[in-house]
C-alpha positions in Angstrom: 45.6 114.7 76.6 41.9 115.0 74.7 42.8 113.0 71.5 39.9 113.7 69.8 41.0 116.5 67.7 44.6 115.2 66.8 42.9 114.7 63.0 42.0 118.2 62.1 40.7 118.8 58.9 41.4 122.2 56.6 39.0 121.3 54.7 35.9 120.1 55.9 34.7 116.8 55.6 30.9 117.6 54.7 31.9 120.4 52.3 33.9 117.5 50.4 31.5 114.6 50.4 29.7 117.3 47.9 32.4 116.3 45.7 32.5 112.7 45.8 31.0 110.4 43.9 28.8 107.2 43.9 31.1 105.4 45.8 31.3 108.6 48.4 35.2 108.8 46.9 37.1 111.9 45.3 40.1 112.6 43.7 43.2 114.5 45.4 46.3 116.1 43.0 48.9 116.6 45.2 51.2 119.0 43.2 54.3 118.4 45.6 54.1 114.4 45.2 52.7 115.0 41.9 50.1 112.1 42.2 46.7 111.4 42.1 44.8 109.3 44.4 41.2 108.1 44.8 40.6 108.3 49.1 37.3 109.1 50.9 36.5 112.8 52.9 37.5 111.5 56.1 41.1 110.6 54.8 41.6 113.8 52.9 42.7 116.9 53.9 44.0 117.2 57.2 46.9 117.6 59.8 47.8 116.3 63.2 46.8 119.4 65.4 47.3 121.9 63.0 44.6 124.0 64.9 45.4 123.2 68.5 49.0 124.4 69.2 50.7 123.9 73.1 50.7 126.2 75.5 53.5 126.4 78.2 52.0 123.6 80.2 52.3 121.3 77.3 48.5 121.4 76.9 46.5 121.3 73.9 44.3 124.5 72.9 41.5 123.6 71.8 39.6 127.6 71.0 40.4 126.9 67.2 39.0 123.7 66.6 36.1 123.9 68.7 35.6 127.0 67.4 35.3 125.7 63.7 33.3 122.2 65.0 30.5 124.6 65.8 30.7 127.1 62.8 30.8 123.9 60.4 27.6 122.4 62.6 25.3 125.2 61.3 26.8 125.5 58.0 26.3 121.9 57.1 22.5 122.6 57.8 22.9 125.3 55.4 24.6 123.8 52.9 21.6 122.2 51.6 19.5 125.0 50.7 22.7 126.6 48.9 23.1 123.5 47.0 19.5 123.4 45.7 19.9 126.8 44.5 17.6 128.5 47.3 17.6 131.8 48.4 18.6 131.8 52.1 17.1 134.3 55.1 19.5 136.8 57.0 20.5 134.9 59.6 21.7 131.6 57.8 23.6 134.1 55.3 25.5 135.8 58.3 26.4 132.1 59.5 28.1 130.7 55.8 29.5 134.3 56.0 31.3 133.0 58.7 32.0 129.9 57.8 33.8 131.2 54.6 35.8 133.3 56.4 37.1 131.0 58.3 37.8 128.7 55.3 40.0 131.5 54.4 42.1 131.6 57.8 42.1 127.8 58.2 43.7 127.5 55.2 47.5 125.9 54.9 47.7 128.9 52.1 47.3 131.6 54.2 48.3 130.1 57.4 51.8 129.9 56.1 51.6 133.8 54.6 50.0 134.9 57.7 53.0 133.2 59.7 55.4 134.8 57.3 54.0 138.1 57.4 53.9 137.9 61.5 57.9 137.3 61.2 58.3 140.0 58.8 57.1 142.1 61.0 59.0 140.9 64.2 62.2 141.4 62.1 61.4 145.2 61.8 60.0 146.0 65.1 63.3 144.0 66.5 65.5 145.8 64.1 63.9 149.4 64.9 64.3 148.6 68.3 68.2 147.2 67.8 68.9 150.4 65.6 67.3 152.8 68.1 69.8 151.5 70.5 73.0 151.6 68.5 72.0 155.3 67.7 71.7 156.1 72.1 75.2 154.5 72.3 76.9 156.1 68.8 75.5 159.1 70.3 77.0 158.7 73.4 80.4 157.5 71.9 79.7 153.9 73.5 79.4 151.8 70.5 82.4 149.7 69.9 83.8 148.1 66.6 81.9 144.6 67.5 78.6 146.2 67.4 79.1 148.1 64.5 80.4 145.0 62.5 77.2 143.3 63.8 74.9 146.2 63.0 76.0 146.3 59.4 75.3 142.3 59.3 71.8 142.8 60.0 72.0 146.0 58.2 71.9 143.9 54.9 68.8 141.6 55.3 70.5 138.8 52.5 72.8 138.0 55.5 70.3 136.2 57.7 67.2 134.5 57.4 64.3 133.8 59.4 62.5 130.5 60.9 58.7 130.5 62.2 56.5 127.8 63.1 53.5 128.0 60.9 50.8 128.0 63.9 52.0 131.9 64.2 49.2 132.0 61.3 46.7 131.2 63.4 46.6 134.4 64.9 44.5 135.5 61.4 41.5 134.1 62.5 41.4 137.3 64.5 40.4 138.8 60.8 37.9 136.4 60.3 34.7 138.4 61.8 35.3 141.2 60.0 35.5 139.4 56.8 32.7 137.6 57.4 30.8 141.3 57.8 32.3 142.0 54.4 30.9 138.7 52.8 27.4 139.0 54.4 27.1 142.0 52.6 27.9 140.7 49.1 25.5 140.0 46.2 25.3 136.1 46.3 24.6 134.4 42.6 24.7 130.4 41.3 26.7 129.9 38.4 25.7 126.2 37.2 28.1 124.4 34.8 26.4 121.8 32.8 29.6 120.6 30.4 32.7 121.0 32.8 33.5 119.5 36.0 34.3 121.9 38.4 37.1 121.4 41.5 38.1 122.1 44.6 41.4 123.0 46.3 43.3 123.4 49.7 42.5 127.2 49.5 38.9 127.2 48.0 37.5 130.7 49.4 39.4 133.3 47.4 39.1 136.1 45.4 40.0 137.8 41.7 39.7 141.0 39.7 36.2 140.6 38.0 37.2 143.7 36.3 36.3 145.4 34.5 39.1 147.6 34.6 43.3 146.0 35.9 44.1 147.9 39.1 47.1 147.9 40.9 47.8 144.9 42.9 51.7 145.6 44.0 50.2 145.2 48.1 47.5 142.6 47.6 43.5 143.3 45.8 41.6 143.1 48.8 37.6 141.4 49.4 36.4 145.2 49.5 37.8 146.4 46.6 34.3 147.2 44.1 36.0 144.6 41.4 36.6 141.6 43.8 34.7 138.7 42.9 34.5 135.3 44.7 33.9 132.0 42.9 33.1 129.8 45.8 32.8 126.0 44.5 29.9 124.2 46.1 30.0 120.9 43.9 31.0 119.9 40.8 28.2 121.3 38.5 27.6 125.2 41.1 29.6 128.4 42.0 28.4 130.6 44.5 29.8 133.9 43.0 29.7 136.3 45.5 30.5 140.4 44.5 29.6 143.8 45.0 27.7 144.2 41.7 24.4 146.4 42.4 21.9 143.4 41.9 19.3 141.9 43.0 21.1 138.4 44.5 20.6 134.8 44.5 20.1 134.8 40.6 20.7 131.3 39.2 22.8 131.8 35.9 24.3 129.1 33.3 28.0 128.8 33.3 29.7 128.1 29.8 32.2 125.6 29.5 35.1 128.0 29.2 34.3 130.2 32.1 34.0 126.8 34.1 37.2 126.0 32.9 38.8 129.6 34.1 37.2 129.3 37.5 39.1 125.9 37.6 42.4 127.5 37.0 41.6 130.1 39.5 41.6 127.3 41.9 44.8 125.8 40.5 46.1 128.9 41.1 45.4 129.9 44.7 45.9 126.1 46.1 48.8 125.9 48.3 49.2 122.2 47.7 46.1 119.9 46.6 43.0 120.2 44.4 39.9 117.8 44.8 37.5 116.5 42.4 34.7 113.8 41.9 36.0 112.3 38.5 39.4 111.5 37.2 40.9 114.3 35.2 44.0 114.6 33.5 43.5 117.9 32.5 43.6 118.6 36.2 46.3 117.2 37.0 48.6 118.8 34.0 46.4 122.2 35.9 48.1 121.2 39.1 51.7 121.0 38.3 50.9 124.4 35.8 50.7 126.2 39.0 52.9 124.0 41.3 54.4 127.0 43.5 52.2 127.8 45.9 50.4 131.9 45.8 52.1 135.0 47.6 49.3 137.4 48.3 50.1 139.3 51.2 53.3 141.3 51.6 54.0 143.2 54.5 56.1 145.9 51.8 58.9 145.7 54.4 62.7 145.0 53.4 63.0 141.6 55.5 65.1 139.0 55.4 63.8 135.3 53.6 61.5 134.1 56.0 60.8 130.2 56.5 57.6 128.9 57.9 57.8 125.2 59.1 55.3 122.9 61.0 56.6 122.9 63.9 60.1 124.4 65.5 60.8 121.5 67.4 59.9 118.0 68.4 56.5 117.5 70.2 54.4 114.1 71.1 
């Protein structure tokens, strides 16, 4: 078995050493354990194969994580220019398009609501298909007492609950070229905060309602929505806002301290589990357990039973 991609990270390694400090060390707030620890990028943030599931040999597949070795490859050559506040050509946008979507789907976050949302689904199309049935046999005067007793059981989707193994998720990285289309297509600005330290979390590329109007968000705001605004962290002093305001891009504008501090709690808010920083902060910290449960933004608006998404659904080496 190739061992060299047991240590996958969700968030990559040379988009945190932007966040370290002097030392090359940052700060994780793990919300579950609810501590705070000093560690280094390459002991932060990661899993044991959380991108290469087995197939039905028992074999590792490695399409994900190779996948991301190369995206992250040309985006660390790009990182630099985005850093320094540069405009960047066509070409190297289209790329860190890419790579953002695909911090999107490699996140834990949505990785776990992807899952959940896939067994939602399977619950309906198996229950249409289980109703369908009883309806050919009731018809035909065929259904007895036993399967009616069982039909109402599942009739009532409190009386059951579902299991699925969170690699099910990974099956949104399918969305992740259109998105990137989507974000290439933005208007990308710097945002540069001089008196607040900025952070970083397990589910960094996200979006909010820049307003200026509240819209309806029963079934999720989505990227293309005109109002959707994405404050990307790059380090702890620059944003890369990216939104479909009709401007000329790559302005370079200040960030006030309490706008710094709100793009912070946007963070908080949309982490499924940990938030990273270069200095120690007890603010961020008490920010961390504030928001402790992790975000729900996609719902499949289907009655379904609970559904419970887990590592792994059974033991593997």
């Amino acid at each position: 078995m190739n061992t060299r991609t047991k240590k996958q990270h969700f968030v990559p390694r040379f988009y945190l050493e932007n966040f370290t400090d002097d030392h090359g060390q940052l700060w994780t707030h793990d919300s579950q354990q609810v501590t705070g620890r000093q560690t280094t990028p390459e002991n932060t943030a990661y899993e044991t194969n959380i991108y290469t599931p087995l197939d039905e040999d028992g074999n590792r597949i490695e399409l994900v994580e190779d996948t991301l070795a190369e995206i992250e490859s040309l985006a660390a050559g790009i990182l630099p220019d985005l850093l320094a506040c540069r405009p960047i050509a066509t070409e190297p946008k289209i790329n860190f398009s890419i790579f953002l979507a695909t911090m999107f789907a490699r996140s834990p976050a949505q990785l776990r609501q992807f899952a959940q949302f896939q067994g939602e689904m399977a619950d309906s199309v198996g229950f249409h298909a289980f109703n369908a049935e009883n309806k050919r046999k009731e018809d035909r005067g065929e259904l007895s007492d036993n399967e009616k007793r069982i039909y109402e059981t599942f009739l009532n989707k409190k009386n059951y609950t579902m299991t699925v193994d969170r690699r099910i998720g990974l099956l949104g990285f399918t969305q992740s070229e259109r998105m990137a289309e989507y974000i290439s297509k933005m208007t990308w600005t710097y945002k540069i905060s001089e008196k607040q330290q900025l952070l970083t979390s397990d589910n960094c590329f996200n979006w909010i309602n820049g307003g200026p109007t509240l819209t309806n968000q029963a079934y999720g705001f989505g990227l293309t929505h005109p109002q959707a605004v994405v404050p990307f962290p790059l380090s702890p002093n620059i944003i890369l806002r990216l939104d479909w305001l009709p401007r000329a891009g790559w302005g370079k504008y200040q960030l006030n301290k309490q706008n710094a501090r709100l793009a912070n709690k946007y963070q908080a808010k949309h982490k499924e589990r940990f938030l990273y920083y270069r200095d120690s902060d007890n603010g961020f910290q008490r920010l961390g357990m504030k928001y402790k449960c992790p975000p729900q933004q996609l719902n499949s608006g289907i009655n379904a039973p609970s559904v419970s998404v887990v590592r792994k659904l059974k033991d593997e080496n």
